[in-house]
N, CA, C and O of each residue as an XYZ file, in Angstrom:
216
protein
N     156.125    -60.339    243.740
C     156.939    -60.323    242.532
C     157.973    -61.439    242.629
O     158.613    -61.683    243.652
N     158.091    -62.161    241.355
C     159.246    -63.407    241.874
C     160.657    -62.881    241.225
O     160.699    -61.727    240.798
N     161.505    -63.500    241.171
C     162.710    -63.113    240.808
C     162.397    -63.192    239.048
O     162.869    -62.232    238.439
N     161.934    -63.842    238.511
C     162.341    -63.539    237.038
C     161.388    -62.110    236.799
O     162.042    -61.399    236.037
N     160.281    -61.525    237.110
C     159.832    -60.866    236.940
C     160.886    -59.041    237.528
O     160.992    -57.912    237.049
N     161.496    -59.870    238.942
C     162.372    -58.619    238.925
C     163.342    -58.040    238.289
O     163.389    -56.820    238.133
N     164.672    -59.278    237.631
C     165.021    -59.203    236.710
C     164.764    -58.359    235.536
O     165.510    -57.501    235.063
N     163.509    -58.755    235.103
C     162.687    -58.074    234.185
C     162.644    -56.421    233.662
O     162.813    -55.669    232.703
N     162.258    -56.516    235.179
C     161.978    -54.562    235.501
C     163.740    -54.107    235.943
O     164.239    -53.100    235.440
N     164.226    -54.648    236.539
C     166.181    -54.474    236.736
C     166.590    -54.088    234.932
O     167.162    -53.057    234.578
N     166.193    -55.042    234.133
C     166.804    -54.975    232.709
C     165.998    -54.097    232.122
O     166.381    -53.925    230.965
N     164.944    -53.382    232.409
C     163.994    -52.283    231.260
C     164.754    -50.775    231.968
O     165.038    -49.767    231.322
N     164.936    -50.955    233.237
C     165.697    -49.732    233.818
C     166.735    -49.438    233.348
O     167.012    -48.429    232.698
N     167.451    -50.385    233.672
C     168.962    -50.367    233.012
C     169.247    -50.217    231.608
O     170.399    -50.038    231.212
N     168.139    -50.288    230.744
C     168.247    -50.177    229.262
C     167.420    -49.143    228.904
O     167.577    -48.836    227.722
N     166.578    -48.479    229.495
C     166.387    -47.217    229.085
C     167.140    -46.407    228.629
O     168.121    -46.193    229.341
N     167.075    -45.769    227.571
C     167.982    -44.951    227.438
C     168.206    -43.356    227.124
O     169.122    -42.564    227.344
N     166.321    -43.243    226.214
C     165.740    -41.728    226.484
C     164.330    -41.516    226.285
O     163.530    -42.142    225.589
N     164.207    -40.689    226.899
C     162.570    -40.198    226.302
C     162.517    -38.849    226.099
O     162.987    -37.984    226.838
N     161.770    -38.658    224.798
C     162.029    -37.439    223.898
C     160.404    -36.986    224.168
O     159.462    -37.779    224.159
N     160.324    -35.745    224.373
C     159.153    -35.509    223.721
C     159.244    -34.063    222.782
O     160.276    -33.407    222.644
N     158.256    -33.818    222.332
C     158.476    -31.809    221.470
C     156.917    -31.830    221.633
O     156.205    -32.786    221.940
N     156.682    -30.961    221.443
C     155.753    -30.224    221.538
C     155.341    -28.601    220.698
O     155.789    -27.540    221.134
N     154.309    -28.688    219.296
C     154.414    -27.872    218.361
C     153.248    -27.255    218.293
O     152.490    -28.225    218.294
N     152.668    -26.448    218.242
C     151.677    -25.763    217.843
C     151.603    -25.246    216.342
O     152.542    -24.682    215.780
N     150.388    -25.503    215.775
C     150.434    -25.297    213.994
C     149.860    -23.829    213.987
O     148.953    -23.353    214.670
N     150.642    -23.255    213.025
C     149.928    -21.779    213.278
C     148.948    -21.455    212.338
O     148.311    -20.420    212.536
N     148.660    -22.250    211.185
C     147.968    -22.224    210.760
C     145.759    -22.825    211.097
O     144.711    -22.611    210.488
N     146.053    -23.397    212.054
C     145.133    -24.393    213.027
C     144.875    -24.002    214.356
O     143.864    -24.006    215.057
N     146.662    -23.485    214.608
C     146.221    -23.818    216.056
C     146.091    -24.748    216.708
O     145.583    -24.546    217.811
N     146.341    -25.668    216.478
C     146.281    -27.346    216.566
C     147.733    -27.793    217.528
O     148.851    -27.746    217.015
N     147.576    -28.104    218.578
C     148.601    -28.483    219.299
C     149.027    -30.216    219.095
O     148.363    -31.240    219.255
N     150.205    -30.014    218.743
C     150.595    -31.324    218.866
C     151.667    -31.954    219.216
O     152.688    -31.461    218.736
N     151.819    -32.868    219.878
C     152.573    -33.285    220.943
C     152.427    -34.883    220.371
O     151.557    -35.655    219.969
N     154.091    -34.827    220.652
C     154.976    -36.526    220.376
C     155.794    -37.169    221.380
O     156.966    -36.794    221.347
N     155.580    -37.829    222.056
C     156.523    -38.584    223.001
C     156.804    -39.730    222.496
O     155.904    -40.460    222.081
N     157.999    -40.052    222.451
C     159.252    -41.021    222.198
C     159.738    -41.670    223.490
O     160.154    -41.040    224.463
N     159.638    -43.071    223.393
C     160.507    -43.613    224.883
C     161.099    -44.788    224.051
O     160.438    -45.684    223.526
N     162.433    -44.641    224.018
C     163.103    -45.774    223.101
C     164.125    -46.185    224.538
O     164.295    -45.446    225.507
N     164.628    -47.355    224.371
C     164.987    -48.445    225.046
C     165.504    -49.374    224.497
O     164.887    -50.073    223.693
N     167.152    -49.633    224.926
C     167.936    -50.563    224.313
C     168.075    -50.894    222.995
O     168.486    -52.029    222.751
N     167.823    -50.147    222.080
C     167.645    -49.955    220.324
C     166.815    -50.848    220.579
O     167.011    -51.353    219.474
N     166.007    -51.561    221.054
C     165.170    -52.828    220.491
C     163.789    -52.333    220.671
O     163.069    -52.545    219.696
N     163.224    -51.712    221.693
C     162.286    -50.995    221.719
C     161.963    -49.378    221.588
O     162.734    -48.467    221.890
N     160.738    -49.269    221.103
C     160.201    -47.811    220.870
C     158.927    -47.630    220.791
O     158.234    -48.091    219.885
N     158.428    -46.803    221.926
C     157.183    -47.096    222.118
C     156.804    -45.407    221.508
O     157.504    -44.543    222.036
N     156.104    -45.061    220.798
C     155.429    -43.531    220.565
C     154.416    -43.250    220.478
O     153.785    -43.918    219.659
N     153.736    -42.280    221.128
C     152.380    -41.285    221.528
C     152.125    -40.327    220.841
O     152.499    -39.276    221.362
N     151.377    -40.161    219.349
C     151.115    -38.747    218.922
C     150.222    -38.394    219.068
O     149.399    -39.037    218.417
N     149.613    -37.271    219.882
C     148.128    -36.938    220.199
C     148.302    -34.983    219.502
O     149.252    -34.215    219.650
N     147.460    -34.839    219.042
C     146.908    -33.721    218.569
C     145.683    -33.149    219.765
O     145.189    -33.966    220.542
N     145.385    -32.070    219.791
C     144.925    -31.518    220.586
C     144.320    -30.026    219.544
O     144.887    -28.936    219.475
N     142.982    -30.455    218.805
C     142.513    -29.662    218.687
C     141.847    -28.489    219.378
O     141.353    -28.670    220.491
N     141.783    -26.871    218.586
C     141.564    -25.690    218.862
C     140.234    -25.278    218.504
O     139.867    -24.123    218.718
């Protein structure tokens, strides 16, 4: 790893700031579904919605 690349990963740590997730089940379905949120330094936001059919 060279130094600008460590930097890199030093500044995504340090600017993390949360990761959310919930997790809902539809009662009508039965259908599980699940959202994860990982936002970072207001500038990034990365999100995962996966459903998990019943």
């Amino acid at each position: 790893m060279n130094n600008k690349e460590q930097l890199t990963n030093n500044n995504i740590r340090k600017n993390l700031m949360n990761v959310q997730s919930t997790n809902n089940t539809d009662i009508r379905t039965g259908n599980e579904n699940i959202n994860v949120e990982l936002i970072a330094s207001n500038e990034y936001k990365l999100s995962k919605k996966t459903t998990i059919e019943k």
